[in-house]
N, CA, C and O atoms as a Tripos MOL2 file, in Angstrom:
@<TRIPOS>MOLECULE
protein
  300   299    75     0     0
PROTEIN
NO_CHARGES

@<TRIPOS>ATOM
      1 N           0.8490   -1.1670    0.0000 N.3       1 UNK1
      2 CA          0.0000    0.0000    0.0000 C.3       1 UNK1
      3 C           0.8960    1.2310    0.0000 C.2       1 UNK1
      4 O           1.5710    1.5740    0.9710 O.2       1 UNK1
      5 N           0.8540    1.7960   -1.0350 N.am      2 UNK2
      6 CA          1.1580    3.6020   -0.9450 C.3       2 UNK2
      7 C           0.3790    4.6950    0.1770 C.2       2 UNK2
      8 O          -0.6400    5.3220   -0.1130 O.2       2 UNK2
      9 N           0.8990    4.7560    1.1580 N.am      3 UNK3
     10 CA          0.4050    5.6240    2.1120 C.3       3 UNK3
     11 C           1.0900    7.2820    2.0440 C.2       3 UNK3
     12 O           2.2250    7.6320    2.3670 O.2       3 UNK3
     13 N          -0.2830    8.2940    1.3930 N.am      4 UNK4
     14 CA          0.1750    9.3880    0.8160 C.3       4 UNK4
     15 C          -0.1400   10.1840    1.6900 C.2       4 UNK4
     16 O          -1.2830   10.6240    1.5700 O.2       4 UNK4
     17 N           0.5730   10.6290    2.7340 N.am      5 UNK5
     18 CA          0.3560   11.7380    4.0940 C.3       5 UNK5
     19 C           1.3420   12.9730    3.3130 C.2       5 UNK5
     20 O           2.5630   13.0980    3.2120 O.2       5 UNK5
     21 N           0.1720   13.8040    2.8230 N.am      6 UNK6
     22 CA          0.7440   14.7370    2.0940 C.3       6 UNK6
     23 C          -0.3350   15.9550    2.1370 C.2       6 UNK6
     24 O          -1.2420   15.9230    1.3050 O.2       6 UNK6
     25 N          -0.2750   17.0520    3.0930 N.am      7 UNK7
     26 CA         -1.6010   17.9690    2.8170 C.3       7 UNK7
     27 C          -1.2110   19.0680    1.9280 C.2       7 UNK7
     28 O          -1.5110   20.1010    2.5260 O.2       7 UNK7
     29 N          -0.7460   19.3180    0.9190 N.am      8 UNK8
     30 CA         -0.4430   20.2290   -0.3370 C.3       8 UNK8
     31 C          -1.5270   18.9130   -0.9970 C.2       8 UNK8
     32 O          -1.3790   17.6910   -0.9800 O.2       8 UNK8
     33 N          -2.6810   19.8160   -1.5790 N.am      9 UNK9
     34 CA         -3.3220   18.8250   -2.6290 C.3       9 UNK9
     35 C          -2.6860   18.4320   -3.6310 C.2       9 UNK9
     36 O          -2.6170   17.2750   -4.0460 O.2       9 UNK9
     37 N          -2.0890   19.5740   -4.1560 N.am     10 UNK10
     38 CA         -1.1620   19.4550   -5.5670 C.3      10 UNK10
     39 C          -0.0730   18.8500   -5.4230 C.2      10 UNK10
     40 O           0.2310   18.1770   -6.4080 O.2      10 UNK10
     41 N           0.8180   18.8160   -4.3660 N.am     11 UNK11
     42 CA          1.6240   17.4450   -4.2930 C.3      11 UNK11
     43 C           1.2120   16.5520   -4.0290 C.2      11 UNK11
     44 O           1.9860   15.6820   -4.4280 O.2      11 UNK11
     45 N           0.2890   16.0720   -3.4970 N.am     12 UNK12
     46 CA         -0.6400   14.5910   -3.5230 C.3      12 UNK12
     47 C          -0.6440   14.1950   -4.3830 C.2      12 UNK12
     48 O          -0.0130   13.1640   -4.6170 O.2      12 UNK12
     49 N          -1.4420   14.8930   -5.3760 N.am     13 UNK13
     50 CA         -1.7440   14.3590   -6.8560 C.3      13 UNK13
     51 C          -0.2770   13.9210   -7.4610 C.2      13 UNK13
     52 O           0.0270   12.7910   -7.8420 O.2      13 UNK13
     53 N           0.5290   15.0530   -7.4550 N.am     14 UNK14
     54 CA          1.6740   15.0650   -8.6470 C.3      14 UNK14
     55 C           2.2370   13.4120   -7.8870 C.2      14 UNK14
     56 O           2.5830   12.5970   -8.7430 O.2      14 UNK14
     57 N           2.3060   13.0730   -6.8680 N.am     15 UNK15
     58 CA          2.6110   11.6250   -6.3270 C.3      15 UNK15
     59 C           1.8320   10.7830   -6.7650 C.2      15 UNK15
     60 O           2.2100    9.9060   -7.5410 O.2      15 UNK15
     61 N           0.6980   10.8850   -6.3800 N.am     16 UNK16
     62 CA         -0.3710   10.0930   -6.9980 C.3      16 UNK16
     63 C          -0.2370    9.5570   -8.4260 C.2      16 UNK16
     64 O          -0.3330    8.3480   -8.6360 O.2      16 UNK16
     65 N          -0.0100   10.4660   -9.4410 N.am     17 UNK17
     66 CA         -0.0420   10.7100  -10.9250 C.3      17 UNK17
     67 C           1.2750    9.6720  -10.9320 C.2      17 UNK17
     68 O           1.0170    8.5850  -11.4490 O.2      17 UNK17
     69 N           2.7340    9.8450  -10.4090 N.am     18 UNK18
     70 CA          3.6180    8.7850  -10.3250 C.3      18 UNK18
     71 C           3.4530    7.9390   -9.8100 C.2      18 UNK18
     72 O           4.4230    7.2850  -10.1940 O.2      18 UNK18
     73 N           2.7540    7.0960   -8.9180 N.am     19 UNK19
     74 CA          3.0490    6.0830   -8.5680 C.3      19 UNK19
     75 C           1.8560    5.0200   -9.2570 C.2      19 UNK19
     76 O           1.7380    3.8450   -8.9120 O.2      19 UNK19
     77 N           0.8420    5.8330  -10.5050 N.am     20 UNK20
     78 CA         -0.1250    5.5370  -11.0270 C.3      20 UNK20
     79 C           0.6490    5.2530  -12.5050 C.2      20 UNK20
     80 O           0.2350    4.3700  -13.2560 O.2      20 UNK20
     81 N           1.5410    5.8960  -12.7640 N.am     21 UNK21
     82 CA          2.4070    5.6020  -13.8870 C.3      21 UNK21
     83 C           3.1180    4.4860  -13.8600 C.2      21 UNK21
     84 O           3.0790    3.6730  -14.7830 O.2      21 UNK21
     85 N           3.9170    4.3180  -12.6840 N.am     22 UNK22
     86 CA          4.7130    3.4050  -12.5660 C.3      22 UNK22
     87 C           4.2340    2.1190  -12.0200 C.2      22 UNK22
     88 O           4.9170    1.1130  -11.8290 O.2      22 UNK22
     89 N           2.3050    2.3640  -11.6710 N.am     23 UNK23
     90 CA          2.0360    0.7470  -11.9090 C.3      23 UNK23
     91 C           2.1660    0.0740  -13.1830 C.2      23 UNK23
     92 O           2.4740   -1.0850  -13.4600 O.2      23 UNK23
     93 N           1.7120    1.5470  -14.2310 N.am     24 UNK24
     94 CA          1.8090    0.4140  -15.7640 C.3      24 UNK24
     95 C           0.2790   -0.0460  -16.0340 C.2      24 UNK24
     96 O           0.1460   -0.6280  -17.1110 O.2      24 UNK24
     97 N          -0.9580    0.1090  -15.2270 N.am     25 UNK25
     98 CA         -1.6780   -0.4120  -15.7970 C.3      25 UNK25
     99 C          -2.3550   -1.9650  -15.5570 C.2      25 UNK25
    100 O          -3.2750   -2.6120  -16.0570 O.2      25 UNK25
    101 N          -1.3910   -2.1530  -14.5450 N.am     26 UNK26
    102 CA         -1.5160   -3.5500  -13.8720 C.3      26 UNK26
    103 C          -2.8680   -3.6320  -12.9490 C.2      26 UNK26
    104 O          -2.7630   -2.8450  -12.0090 O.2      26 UNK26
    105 N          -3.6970   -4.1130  -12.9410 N.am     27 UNK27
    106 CA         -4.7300   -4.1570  -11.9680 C.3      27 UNK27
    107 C          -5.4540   -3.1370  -11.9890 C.2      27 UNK27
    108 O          -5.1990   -2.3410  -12.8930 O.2      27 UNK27
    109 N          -6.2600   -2.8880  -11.3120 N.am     28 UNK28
    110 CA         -7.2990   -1.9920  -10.9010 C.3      28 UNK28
    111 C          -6.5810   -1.1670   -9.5720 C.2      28 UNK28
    112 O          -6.1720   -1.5260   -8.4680 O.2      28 UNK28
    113 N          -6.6750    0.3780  -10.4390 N.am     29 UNK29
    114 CA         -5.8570    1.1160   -9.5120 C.3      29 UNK29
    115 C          -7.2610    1.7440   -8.6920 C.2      29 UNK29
    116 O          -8.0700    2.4600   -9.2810 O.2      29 UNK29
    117 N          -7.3710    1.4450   -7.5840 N.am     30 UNK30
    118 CA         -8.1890    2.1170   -6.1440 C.3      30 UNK30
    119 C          -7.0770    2.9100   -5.6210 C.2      30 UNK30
    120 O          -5.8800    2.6590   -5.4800 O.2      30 UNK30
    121 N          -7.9260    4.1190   -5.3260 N.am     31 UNK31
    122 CA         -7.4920    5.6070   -4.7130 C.3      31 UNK31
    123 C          -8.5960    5.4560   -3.3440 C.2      31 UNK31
    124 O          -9.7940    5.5380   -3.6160 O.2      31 UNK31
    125 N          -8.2160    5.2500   -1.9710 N.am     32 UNK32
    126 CA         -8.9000    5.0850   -0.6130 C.3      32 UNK32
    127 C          -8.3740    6.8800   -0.5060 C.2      32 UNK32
    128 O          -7.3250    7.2450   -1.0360 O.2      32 UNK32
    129 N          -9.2150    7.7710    0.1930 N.am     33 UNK33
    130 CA         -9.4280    9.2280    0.2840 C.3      33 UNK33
    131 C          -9.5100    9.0900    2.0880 C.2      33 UNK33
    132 O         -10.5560    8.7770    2.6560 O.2      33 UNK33
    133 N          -8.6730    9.2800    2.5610 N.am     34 UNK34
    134 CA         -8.8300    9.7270    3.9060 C.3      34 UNK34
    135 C          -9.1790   11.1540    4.6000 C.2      34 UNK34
    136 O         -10.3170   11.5960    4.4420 O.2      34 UNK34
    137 N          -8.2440   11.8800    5.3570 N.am     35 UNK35
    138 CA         -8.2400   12.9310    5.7080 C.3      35 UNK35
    139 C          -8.2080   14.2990    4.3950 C.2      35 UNK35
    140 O          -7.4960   15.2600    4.6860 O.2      35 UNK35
    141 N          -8.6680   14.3340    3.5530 N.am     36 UNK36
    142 CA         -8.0730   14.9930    2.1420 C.3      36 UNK36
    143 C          -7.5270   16.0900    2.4920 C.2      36 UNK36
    144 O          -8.0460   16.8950    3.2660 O.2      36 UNK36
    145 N          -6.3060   16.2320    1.8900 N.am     37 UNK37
    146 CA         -5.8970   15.0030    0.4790 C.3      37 UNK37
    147 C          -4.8480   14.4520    0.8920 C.2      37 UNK37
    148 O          -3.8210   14.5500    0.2210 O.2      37 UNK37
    149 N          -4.8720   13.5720    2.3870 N.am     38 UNK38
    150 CA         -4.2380   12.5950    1.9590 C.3      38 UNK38
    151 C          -4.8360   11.2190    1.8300 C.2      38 UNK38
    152 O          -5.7970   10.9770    2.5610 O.2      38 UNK38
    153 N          -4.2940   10.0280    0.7860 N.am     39 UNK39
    154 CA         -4.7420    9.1390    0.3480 C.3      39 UNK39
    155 C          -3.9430    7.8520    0.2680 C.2      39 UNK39
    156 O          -2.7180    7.9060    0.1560 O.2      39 UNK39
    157 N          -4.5760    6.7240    0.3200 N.am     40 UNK40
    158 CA         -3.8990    5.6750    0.1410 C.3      40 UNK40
    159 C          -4.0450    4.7790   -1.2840 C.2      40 UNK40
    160 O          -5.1690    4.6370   -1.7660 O.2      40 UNK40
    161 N          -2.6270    4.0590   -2.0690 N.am     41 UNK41
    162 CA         -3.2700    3.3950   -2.6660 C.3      41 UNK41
    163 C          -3.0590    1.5070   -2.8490 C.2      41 UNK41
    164 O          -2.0100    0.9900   -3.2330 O.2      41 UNK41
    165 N          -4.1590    0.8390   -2.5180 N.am     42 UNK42
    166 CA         -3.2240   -0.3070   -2.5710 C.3      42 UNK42
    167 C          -2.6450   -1.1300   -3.3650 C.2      42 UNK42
    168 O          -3.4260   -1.4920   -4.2450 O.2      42 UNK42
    169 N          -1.5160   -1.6370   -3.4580 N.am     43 UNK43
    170 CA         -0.6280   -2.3590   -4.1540 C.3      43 UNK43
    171 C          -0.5730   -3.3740   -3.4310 C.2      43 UNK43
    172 O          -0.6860   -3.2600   -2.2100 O.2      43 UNK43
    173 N          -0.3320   -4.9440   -4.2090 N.am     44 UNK44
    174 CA         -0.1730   -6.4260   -3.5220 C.3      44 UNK44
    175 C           1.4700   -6.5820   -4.6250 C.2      44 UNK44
    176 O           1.4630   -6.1890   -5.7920 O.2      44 UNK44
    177 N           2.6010   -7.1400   -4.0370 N.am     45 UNK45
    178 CA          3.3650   -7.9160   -4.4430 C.3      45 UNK45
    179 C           3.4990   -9.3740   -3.6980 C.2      45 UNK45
    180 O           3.3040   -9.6070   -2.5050 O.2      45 UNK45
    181 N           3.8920  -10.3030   -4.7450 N.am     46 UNK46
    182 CA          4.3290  -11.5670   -4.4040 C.3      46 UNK46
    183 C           5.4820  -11.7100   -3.0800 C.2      46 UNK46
    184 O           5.2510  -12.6690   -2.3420 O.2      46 UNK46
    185 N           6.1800  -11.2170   -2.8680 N.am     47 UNK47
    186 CA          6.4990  -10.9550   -1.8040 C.3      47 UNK47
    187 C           7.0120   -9.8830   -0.7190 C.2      47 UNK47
    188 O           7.6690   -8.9530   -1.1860 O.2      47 UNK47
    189 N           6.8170   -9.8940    0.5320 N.am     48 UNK48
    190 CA          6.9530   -8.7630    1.6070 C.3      48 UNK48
    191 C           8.0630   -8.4160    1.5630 C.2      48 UNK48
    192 O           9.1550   -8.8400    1.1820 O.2      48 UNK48
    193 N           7.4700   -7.2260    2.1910 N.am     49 UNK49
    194 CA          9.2760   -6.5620    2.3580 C.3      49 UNK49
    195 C           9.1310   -5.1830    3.5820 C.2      49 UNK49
    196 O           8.0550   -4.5850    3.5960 O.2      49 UNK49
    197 N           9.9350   -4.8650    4.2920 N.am     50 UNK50
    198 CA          9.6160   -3.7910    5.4810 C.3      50 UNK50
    199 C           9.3160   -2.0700    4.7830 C.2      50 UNK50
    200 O           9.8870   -1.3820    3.9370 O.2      50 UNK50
    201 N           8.2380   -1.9110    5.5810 N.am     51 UNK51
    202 CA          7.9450   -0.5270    5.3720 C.3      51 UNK51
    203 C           9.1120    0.7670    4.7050 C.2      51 UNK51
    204 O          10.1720    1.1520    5.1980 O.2      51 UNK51
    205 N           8.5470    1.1280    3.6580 N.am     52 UNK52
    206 CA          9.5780    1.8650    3.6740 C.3      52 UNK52
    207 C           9.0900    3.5310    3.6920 C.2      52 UNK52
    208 O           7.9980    3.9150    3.2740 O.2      52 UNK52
    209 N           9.9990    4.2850    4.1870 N.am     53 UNK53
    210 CA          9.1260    5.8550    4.6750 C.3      53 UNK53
    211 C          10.1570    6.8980    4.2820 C.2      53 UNK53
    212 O          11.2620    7.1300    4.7710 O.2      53 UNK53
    213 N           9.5870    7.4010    3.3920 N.am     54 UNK54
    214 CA         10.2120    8.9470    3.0040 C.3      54 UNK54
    215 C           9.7390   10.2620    3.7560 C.2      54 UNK54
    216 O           8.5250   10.4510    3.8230 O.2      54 UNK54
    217 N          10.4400   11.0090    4.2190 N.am     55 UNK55
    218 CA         10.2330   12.3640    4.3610 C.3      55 UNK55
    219 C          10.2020   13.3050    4.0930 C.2      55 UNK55
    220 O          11.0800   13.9160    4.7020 O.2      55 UNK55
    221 N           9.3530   14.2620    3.1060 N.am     56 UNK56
    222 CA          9.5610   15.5430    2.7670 C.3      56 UNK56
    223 C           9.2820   16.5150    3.1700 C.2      56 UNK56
    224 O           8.1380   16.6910    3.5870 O.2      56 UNK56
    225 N          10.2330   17.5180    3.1960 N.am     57 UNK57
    226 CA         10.0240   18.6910    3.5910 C.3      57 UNK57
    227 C           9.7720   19.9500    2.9820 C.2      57 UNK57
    228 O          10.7130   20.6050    2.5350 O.2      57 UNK57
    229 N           8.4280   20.4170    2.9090 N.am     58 UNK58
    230 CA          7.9480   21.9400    2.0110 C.3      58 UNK58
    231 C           9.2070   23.1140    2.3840 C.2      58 UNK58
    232 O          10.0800   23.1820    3.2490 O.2      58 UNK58
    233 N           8.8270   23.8730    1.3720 N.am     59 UNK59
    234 CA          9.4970   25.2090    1.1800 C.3      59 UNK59
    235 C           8.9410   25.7260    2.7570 C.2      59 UNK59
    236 O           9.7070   26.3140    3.5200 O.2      59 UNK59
    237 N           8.0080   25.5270    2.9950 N.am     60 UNK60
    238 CA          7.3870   26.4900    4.1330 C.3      60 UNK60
    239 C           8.0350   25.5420    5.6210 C.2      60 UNK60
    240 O           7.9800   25.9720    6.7730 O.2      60 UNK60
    241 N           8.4450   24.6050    5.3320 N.am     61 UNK61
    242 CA          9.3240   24.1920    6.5080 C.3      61 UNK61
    243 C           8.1720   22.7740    6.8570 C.2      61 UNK61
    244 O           8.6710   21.8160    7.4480 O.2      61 UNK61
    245 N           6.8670   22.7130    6.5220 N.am     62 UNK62
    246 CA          6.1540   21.0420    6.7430 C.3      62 UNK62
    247 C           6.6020   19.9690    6.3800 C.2      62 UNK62
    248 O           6.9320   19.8720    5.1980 O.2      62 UNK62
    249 N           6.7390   18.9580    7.1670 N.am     63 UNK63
    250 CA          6.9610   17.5980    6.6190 C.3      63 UNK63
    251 C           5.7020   17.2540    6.3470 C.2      63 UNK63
    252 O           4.6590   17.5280    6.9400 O.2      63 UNK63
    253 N           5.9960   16.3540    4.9760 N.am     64 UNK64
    254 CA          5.2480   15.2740    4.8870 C.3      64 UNK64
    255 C           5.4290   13.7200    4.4820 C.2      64 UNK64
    256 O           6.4820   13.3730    3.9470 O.2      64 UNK64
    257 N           4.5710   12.9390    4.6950 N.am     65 UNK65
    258 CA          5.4020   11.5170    4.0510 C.3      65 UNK65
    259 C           4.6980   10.8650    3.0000 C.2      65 UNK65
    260 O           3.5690   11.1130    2.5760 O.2      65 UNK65
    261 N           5.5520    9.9570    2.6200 N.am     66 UNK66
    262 CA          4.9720    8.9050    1.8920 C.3      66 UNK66
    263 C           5.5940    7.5240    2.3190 C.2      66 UNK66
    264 O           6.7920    7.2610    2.2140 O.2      66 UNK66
    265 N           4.6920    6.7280    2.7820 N.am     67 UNK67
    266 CA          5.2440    5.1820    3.1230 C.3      67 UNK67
    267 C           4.7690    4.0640    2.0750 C.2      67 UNK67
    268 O           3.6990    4.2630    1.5000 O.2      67 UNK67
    269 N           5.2630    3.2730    1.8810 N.am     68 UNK68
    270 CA          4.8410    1.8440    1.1480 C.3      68 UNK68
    271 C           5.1500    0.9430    2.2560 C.2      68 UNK68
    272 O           6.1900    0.6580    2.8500 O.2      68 UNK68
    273 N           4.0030    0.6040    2.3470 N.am     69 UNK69
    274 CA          3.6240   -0.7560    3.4120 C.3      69 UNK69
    275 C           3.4900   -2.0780    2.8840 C.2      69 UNK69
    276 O           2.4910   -2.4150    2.2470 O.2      69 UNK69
    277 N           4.6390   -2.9930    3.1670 N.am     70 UNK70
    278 CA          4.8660   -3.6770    2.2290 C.3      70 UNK70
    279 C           4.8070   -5.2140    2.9010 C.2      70 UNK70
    280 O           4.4960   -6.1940    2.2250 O.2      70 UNK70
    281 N           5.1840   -5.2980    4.4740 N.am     71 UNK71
    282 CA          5.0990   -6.1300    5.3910 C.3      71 UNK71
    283 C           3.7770   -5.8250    6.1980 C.2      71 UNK71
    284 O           4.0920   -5.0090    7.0640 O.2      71 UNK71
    285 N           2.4510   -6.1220    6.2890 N.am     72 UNK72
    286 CA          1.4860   -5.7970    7.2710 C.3      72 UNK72
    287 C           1.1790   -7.5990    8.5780 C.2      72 UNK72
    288 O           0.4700   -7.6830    9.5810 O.2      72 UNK72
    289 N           1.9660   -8.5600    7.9860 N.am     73 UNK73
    290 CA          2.1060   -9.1730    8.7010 C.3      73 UNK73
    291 C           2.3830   -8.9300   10.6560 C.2      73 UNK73
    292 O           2.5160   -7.8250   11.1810 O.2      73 UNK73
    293 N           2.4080  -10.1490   11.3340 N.am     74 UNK74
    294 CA          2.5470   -9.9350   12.7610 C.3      74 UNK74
    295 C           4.2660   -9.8880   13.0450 C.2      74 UNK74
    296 O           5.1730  -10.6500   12.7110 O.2      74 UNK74
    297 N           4.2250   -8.3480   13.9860 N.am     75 UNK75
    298 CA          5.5040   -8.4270   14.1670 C.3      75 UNK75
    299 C           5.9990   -8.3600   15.8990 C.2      75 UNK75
    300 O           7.1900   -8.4260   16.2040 O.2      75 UNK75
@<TRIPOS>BOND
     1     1     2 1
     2     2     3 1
     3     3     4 2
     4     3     5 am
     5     5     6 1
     6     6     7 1
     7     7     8 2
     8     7     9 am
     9     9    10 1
    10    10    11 1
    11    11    12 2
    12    11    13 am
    13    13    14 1
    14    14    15 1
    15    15    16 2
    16    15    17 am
    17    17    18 1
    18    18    19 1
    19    19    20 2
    20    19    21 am
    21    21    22 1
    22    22    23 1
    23    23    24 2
    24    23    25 am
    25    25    26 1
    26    26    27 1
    27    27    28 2
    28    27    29 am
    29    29    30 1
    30    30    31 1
    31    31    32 2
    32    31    33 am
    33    33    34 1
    34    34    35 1
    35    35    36 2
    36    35    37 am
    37    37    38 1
    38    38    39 1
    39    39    40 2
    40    39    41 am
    41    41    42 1
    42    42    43 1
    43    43    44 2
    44    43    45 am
    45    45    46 1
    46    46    47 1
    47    47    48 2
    48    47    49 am
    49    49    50 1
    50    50    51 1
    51    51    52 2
    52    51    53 am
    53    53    54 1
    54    54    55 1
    55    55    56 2
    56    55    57 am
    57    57    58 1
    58    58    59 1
    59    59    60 2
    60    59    61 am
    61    61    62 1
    62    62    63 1
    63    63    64 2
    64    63    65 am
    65    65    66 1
    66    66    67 1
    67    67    68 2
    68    67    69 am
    69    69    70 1
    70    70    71 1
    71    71    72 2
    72    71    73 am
    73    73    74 1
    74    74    75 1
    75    75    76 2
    76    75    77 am
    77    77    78 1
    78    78    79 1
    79    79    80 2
    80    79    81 am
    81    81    82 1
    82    82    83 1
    83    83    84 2
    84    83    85 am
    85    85    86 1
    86    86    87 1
    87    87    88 2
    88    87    89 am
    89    89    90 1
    90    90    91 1
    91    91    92 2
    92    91    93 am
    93    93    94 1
    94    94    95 1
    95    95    96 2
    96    95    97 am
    97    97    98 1
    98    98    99 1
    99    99   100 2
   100    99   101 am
   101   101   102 1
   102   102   103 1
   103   103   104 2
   104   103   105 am
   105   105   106 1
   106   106   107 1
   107   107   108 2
   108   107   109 am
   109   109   110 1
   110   110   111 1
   111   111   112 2
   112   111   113 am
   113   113   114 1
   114   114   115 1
   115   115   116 2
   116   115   117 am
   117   117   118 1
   118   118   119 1
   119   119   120 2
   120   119   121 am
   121   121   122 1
   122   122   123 1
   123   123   124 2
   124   123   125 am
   125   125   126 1
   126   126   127 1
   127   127   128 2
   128   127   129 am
   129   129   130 1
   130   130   131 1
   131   131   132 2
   132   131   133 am
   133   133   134 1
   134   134   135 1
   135   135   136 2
   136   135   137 am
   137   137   138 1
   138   138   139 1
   139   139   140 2
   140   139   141 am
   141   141   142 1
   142   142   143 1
   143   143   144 2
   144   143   145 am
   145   145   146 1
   146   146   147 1
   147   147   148 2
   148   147   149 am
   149   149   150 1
   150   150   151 1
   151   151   152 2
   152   151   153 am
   153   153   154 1
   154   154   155 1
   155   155   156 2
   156   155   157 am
   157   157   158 1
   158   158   159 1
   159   159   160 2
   160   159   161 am
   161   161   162 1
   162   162   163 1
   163   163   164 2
   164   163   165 am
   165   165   166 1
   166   166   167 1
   167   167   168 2
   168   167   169 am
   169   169   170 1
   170   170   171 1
   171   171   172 2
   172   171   173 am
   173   173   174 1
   174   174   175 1
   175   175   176 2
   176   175   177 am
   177   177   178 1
   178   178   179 1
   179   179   180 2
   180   179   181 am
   181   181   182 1
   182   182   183 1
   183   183   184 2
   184   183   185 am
   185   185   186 1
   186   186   187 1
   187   187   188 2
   188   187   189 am
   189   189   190 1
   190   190   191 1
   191   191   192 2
   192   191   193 am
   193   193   194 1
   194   194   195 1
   195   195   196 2
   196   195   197 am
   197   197   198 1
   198   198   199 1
   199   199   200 2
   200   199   201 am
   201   201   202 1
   202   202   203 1
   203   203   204 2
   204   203   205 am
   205   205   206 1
   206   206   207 1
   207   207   208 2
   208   207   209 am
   209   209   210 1
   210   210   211 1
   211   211   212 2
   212   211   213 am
   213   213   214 1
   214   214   215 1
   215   215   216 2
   216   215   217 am
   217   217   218 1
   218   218   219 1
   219   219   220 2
   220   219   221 am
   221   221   222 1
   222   222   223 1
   223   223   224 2
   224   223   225 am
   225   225   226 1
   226   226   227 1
   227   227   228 2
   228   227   229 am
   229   229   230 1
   230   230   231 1
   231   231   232 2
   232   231   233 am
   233   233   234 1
   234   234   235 1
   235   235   236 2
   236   235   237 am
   237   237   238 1
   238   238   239 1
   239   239   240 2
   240   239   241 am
   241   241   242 1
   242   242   243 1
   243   243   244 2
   244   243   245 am
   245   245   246 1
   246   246   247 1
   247   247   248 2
   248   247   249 am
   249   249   250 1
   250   250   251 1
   251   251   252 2
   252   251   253 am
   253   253   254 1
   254   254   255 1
   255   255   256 2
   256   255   257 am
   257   257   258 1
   258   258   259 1
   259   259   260 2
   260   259   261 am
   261   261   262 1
   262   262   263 1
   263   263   264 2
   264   263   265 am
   265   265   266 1
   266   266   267 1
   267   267   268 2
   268   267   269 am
   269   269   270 1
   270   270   271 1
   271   271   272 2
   272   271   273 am
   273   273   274 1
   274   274   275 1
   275   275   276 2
   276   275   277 am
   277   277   278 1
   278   278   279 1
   279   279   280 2
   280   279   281 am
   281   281   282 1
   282   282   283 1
   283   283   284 2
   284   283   285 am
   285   285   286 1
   286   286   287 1
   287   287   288 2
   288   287   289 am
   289   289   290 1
   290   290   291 1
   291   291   292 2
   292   291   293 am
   293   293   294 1
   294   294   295 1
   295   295   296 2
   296   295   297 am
   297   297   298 1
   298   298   299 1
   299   299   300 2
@<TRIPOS>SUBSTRUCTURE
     1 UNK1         2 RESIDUE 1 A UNK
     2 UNK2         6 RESIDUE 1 A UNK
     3 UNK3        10 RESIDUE 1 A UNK
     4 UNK4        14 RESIDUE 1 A UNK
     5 UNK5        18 RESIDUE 1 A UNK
     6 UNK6        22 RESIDUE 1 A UNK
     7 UNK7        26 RESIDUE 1 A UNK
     8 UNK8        30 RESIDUE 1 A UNK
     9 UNK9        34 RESIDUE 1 A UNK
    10 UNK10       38 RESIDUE 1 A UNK
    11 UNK11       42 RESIDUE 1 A UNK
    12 UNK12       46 RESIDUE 1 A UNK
    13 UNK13       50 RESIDUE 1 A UNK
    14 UNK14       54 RESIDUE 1 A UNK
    15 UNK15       58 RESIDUE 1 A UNK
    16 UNK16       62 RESIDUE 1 A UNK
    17 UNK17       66 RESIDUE 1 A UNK
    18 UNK18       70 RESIDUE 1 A UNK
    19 UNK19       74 RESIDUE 1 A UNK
    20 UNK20       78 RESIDUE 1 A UNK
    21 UNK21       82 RESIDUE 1 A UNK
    22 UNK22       86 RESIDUE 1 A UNK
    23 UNK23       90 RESIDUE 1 A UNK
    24 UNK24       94 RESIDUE 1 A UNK
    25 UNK25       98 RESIDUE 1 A UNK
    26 UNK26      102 RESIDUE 1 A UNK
    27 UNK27      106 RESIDUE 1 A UNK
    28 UNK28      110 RESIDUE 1 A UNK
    29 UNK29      114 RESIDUE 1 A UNK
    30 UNK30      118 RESIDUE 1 A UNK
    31 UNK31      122 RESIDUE 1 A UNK
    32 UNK32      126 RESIDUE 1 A UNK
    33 UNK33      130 RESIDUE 1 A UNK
    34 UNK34      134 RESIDUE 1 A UNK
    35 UNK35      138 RESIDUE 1 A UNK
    36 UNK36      142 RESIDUE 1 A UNK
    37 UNK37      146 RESIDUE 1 A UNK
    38 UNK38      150 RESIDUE 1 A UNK
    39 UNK39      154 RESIDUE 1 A UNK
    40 UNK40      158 RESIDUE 1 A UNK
    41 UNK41      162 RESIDUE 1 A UNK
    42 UNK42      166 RESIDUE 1 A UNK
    43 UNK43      170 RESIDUE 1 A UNK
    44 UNK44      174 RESIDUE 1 A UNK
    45 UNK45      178 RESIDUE 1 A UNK
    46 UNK46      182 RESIDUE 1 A UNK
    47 UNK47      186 RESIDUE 1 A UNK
    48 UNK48      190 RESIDUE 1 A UNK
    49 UNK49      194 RESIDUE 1 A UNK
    50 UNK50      198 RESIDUE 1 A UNK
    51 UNK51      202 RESIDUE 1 A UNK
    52 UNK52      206 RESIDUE 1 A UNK
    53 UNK53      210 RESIDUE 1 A UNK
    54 UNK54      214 RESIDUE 1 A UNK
    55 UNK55      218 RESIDUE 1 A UNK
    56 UNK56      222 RESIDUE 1 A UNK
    57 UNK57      226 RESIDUE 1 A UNK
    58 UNK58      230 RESIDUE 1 A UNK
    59 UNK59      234 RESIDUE 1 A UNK
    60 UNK60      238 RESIDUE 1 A UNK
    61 UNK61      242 RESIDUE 1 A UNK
    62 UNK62      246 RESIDUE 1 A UNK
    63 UNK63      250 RESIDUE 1 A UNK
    64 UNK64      254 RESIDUE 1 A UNK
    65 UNK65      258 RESIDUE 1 A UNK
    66 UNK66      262 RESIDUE 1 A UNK
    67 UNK67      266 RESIDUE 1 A UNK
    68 UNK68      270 RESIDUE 1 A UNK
    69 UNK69      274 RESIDUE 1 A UNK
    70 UNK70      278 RESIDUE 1 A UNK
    71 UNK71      282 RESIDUE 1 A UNK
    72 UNK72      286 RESIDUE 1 A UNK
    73 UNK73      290 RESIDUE 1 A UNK
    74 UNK74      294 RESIDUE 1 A UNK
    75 UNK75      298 RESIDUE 1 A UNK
């Protein structure tokens, strides 16, 4: 799952728009709308792998993230 914690709408999207590219078309892309605008989207691979979490930081000094949740197994 693409977890898009991003409150600039317009960087949401412009993420969104990439990580919608770089499925390719594979499956049925679902957009889950949480707090807007941030959003999740889910992705399944054949196999797990540990969370991985980026941090960005706006011109105006906000972080925001983006995680891919890739292990939701028991830990």
């Amino acid at each position: 799952m693409f977890d898009i914690d991003i409150l600039d709408e317009e960087a949401a999207q412009i993420v969104q728009d990439v990580i919608l590219q770089r499925l390719g078309g594979r499956g049925a892309n679902l957009i889950r709308i949480g707090m807007l605008p941030k959003r999740a989207i889910p992705a399944r691979t054949e196999t797990p792998f540990p969370k991985v979490i980026r941090t960005l930081l706006a011109p105006d000094g906000t972080r925001h993230k983006i995680e891919v949740l890739g292990d939701e197994g028991p830990h």
